[in-house]
C-alpha positions as CSV (number, residue, x, y, z in Angstrom):
1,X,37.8,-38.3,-31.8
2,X,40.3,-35.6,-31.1
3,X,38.2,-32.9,-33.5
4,X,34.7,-33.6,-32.1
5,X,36.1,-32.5,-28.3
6,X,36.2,-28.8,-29.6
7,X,33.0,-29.1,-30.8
8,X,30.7,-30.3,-27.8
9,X,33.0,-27.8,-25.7
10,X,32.1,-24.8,-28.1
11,X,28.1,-26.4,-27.7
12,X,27.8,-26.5,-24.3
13,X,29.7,-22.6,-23.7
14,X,27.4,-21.1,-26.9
15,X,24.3,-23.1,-24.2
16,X,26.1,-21.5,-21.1
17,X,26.3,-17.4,-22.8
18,X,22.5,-18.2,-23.6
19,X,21.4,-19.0,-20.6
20,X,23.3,-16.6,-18.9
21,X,21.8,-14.0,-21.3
22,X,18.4,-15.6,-20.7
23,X,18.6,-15.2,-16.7
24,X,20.1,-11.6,-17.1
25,X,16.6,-10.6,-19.3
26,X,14.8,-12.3,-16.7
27,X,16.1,-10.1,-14.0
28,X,16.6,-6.9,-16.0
29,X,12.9,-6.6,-17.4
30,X,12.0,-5.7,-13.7
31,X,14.3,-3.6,-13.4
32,X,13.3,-1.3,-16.4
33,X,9.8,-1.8,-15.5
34,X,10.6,0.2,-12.7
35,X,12.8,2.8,-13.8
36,X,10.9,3.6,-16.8
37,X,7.3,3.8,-14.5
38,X,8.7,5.1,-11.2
39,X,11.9,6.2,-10.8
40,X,11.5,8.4,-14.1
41,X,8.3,9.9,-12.9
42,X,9.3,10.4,-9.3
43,X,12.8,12.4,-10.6
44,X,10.4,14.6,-12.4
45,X,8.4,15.2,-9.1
46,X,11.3,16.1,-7.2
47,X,12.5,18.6,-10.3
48,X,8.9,20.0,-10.0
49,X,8.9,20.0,-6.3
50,X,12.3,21.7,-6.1
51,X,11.0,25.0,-8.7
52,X,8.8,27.8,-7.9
53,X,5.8,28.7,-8.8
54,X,4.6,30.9,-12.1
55,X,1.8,31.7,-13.8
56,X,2.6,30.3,-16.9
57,X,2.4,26.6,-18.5
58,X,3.9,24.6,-17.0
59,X,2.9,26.6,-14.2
60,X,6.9,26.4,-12.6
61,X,10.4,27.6,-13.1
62,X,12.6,26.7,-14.5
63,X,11.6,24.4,-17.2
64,X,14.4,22.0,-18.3
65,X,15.1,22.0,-22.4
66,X,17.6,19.2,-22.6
67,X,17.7,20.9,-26.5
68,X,18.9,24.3,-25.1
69,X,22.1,23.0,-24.2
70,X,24.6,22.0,-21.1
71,X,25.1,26.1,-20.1
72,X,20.7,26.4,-19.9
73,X,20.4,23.4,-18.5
74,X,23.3,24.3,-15.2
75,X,21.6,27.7,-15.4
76,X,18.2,26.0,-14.5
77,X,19.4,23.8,-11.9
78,X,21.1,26.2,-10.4
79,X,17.5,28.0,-9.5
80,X,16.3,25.0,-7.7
81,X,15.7,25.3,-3.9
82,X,14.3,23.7,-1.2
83,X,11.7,26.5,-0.6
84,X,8.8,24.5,-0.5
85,X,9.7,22.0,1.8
86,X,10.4,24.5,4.2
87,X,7.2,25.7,3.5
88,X,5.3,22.6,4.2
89,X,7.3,22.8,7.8
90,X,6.1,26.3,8.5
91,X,2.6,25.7,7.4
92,X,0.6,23.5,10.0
93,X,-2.5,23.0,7.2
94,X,0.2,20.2,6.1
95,X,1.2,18.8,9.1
96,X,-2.3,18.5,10.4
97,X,-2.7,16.9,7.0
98,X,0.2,14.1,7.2
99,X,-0.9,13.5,11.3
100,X,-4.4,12.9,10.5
101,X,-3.8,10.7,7.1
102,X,-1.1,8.6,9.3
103,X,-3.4,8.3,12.1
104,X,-6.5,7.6,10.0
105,X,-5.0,4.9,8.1
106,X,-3.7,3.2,11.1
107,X,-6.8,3.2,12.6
108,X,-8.2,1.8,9.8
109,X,-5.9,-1.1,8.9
110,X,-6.4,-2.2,12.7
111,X,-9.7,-2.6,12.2
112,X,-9.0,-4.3,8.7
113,X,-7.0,-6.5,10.5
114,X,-9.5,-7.1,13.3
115,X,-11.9,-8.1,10.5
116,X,-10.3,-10.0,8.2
117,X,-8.3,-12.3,10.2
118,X,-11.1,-14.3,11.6
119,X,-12.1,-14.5,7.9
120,X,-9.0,-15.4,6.1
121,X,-8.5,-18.5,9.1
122,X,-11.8,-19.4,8.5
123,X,-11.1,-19.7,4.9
124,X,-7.8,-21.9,5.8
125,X,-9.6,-23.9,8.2
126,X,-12.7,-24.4,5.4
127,X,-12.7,-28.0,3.5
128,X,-10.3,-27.9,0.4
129,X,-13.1,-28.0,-2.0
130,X,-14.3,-24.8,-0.4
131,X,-11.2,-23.0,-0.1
132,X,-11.5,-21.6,-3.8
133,X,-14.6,-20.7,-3.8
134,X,-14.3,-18.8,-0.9
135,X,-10.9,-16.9,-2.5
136,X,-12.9,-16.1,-5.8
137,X,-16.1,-14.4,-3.3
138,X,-12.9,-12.5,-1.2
139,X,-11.8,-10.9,-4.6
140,X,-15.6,-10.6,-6.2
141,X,-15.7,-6.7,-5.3
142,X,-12.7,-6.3,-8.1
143,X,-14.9,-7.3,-10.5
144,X,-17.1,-3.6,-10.0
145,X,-15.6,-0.3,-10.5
146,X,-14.0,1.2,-7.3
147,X,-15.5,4.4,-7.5
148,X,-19.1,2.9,-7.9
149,X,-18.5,0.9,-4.8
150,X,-17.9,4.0,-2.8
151,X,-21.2,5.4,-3.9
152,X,-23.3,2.7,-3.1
153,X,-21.9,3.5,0.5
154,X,-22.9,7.0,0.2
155,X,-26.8,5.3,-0.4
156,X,-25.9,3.3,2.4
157,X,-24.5,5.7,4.9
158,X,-26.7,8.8,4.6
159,X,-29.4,10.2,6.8
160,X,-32.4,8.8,4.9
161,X,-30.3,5.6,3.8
162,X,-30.5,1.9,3.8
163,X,-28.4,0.8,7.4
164,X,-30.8,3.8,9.1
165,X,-34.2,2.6,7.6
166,X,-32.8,-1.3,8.9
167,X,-32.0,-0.1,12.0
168,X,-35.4,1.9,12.8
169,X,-37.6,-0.7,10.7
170,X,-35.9,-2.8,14.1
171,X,-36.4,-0.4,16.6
172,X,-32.9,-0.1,17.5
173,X,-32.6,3.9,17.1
174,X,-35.2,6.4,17.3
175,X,-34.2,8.9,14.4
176,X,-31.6,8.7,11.9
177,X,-27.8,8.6,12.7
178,X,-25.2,10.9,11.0
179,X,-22.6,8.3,9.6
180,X,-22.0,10.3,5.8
181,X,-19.0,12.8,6.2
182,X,-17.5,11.9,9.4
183,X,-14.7,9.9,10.1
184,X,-16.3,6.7,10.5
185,X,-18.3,6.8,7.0
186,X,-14.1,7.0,6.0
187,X,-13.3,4.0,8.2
188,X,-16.2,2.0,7.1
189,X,-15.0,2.8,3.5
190,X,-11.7,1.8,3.7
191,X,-12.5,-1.5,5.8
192,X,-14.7,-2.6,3.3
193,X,-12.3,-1.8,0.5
194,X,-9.0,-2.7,1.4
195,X,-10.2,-5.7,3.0
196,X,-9.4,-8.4,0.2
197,X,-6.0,-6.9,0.5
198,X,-5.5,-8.0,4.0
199,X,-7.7,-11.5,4.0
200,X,-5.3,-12.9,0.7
201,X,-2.2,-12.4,2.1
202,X,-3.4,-13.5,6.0
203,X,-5.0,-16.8,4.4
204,X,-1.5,-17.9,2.2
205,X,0.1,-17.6,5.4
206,X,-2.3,-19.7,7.6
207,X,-3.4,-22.4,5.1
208,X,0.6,-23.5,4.2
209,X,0.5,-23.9,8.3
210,X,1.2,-27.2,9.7
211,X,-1.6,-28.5,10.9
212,X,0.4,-31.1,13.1
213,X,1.4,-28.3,15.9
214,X,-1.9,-27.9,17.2
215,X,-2.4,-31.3,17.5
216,X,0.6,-31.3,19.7
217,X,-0.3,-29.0,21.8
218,X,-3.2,-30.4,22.5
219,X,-2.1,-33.5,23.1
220,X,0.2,-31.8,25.6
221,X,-2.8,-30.0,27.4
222,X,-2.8,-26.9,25.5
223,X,-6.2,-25.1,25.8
224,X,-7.0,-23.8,22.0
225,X,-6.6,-20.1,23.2
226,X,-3.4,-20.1,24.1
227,X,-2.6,-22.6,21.1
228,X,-3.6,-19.8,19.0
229,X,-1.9,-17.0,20.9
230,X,1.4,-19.3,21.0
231,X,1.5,-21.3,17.8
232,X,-1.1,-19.8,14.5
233,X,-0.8,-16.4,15.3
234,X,3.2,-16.2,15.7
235,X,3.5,-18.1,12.2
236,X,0.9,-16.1,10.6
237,X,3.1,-12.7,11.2
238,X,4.3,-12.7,7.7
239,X,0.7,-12.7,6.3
240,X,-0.2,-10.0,9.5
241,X,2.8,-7.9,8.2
242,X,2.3,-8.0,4.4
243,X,-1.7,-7.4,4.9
244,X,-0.8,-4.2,7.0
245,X,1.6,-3.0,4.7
246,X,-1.0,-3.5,1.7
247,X,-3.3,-1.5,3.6
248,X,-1.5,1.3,5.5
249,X,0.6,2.4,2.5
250,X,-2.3,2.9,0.1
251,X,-4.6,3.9,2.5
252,X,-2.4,7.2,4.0
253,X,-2.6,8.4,0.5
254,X,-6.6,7.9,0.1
255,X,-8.8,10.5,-2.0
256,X,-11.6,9.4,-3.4
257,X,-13.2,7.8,0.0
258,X,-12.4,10.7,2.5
259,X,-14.2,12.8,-0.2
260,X,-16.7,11.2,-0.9
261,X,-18.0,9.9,2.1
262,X,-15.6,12.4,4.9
263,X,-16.8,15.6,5.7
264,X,-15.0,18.8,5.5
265,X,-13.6,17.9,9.0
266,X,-11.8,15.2,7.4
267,X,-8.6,16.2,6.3
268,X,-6.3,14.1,4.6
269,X,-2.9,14.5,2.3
270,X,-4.7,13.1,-0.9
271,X,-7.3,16.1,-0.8
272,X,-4.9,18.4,0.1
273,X,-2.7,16.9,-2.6
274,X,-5.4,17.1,-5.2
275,X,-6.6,20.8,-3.7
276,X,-3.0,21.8,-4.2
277,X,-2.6,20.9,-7.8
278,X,-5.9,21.5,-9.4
279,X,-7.4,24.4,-7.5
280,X,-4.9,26.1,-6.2
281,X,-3.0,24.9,-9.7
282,X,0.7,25.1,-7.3
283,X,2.4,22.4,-8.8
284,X,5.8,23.2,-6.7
285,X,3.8,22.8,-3.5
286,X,2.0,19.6,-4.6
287,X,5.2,17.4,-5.5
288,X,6.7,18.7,-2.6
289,X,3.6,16.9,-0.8
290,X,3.8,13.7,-2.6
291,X,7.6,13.4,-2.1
292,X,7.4,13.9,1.9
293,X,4.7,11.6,1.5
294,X,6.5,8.8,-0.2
295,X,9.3,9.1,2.2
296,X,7.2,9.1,5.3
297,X,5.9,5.9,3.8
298,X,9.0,3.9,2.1
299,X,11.9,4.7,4.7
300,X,10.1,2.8,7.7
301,X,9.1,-0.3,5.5
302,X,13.3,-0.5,4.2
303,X,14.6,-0.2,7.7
304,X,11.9,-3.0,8.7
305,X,13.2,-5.2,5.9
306,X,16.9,-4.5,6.7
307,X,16.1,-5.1,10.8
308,X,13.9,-8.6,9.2
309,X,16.9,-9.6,7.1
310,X,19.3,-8.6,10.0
311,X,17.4,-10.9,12.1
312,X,17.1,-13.8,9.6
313,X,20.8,-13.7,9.0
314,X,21.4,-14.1,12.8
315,X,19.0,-16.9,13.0
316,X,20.6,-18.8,10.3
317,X,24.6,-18.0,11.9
318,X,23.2,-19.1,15.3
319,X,25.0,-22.7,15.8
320,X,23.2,-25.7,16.0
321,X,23.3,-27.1,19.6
C-alpha cells in the first residue's frame, strides 16, 4: 500500500506534463503558422520598402547577406530610410489611389450588405431541411475559378453583351449602355463576388437567434418592422460586422476586377501596386505601398476589437440589480 502511492502520483503528473505539452502544440501551431507565412514575409516588405532603388537584381539596396557577417550586415541597415514613404506623401497619384480604393470598397460592401442580408435571413428563416441546400448554392461560385467568373462578366457587361441584348429584346433601352470599364462594372463585380463572404457569416448569426423574442413582441403589439429594427437586426451585428470586415479588407486591395472590368478612370492601390512592381519594376516604392496599405487596414479593425472587448468587459463588471 505505502509503495503503490508514489506510483499513481508519478501517473497522473507524467498525464498532467502531457497534456500540458498537448495544449501548448495546440496553441503554438497557430502561432508559427503565422510567423512563418506573415510576419516573415511582411519584415521582408518593410526591409524592401525601407531601401532604394537600383538597377540591378534584386533591383534595391542594400541586400542583406546574413553570411557577410555582423559589421555588413549594421553597414546595410544603416542605409535604410524612410524615403519612400515620404514619397508616397508628396505624390498625390498615391493618395488619389488609397482615397478611391477606400471609397470604392466601402461603397461596395454597402451594397453587399444591402444584398445579402435579405438573403442570408431568408436562408435562416427557410425550413431546416432547406437550410443546407441553400448554404451549398451560397458557396457554388467557389467551385469555378475566380478569374473566369470575372470574364464571364466582361460578356455580360459590354456594349454588344448579354444584360444589353435582355434589356433591348424588352424595350427597356433604346441602344446599348456603357457598363464595362466604369465604376459600376467594378461594383457589380465585387457584389457578386464577395457576396458569399457576407451572406455566411450574416446567416450563422441570424439562424442561432431565438426565435422566442419576436414572438414576444408580438404578442406585446410589436408591428414586425420595428421587431426587426429593435430585436434581429441589433443581434445580428456580429454577423453585420464580420461580413463587412470580410469584404472591405479584401476588397480595398482588389486587382484583378478593377482591371478587368474598370476603365482607365478607375484607379485603385492593387493596380498601382502591380504597375509599381512589374512595369515600373520599383520594388522600394511598391512595398512601401502594400505596408501603408496594410496599416490603413489592420489599425482600425485592432482599435475596434480593443473598444468591443472594452465594452464586453464593462458589460460583464456591471452589477446585477
Amino acid at each position: 500500500m505505502t509503495a503503490a502511492a508514489p506510483t499513481a502520483g508519478t501517473g497522473s503528473e507524467s498525464k498532467a506534463r502531457r497534456g500540458f505539452s498537448l495544449r501548448w502544440l495546440v496553441v503554438a501551431v497557430p502561432y508559427l503558422w503565422l510567423t512563418a507565412f506573415f510576419l516573415v514575409p511582411f519584415l521582408i516588405v518593410i526591409k524592401i520598402s525601407l531601401s532604394q532603388r537600383a538597377v540591378a537584381r534584386p533591383p534595391y539596396v542594400p541586400v542583406i547577406d546574413l553570411s557577410a557577417g555582423i559589421e555588413a550586415l549594421i553597414a546595410a541597415i544603416q542605409q535604410f530610410s524612410f524615403d519612400n514613404y515620404i514619397w508616397l506623401t508628396q505624390n498625390p497619384l498615391y493618395l488619389r489611389a488609397y482615397g478611391s480604393s477606400l471609397w470604392i470598397a466601402g461603397i461596395s460592401t454597402l451594397l453587399v450588405l444591402l444584398v445579402g442580408y435579405p438573403i442570408a435571413y431568408g436562408m435562416a428563416r427557410a425550413p431546416r431541411r432547406w437550410q443546407p441546400t441553400l448554404v451549398m448554392l451560397v458557396i457554388l461560385p467557389f467551385w469555378t475559378s475566380f478569374l473566369i467568373r470575372v470574364y464571364a462578366w466582361v460578356g455580360i457587361l459590354k456594349r454588344e453583351g448579354l444584360l444589353n441584348q435582355f434589356l433591348m429584346s424588352l424595350g427597356v433601352i433604346g441602344e446599348p449602355l456603357t457598363i464595362l470599364n466604369t465604376n459600376w462594372a467594378v461594383y457589380i463585380g465585387i457584389v457578386y463576388s464577395y457576396l458569399p463572404f457576407m451572406v455566411l457569416p450574416l446567416y450563422a448569426a441570424l439562424e442561432k437567434m431565438d426565435q422566442t423574442l419576436l414572438e414576444a413582441a408580438a404578442d406585446l403589439g410589436s408591428p414586425p418592422f420595428r421587431s426587426f429594427w429593435q430585436i434581429t437586426f441589433p443581434l445580428s451585428l456580429p454577423g453585420v460586422v464580420a461580413g463587412c470586415f470580410l469584404v472591405f479588407i479584401p476588397a480595398t486591395g482588389e486587382f484583378v476586377i478593377p482591371d478587368l472590368l474598370g476603365g482607365s478612370n478607375t484607379l485603385m492601390i492593387g493596380r498601382t501596386l502591380w504597375s509599381e512592381f512589374f512595369s515600373n519594376r520599383n520594388w522600394p516604392i511598391a512595398s512601401a505601398v502594400a505596408v501603408v496599405l496594410l496599416l490603413l487596414l489592420v489599425v482600425p479593425i485592432v482599435l475596434f476589437q480593443n473598444r468591443a472587448e472594452k465594452e464586453q468587459g464593462a458589460i460583464g463588471k456591471a452589477p446585477v440589480p
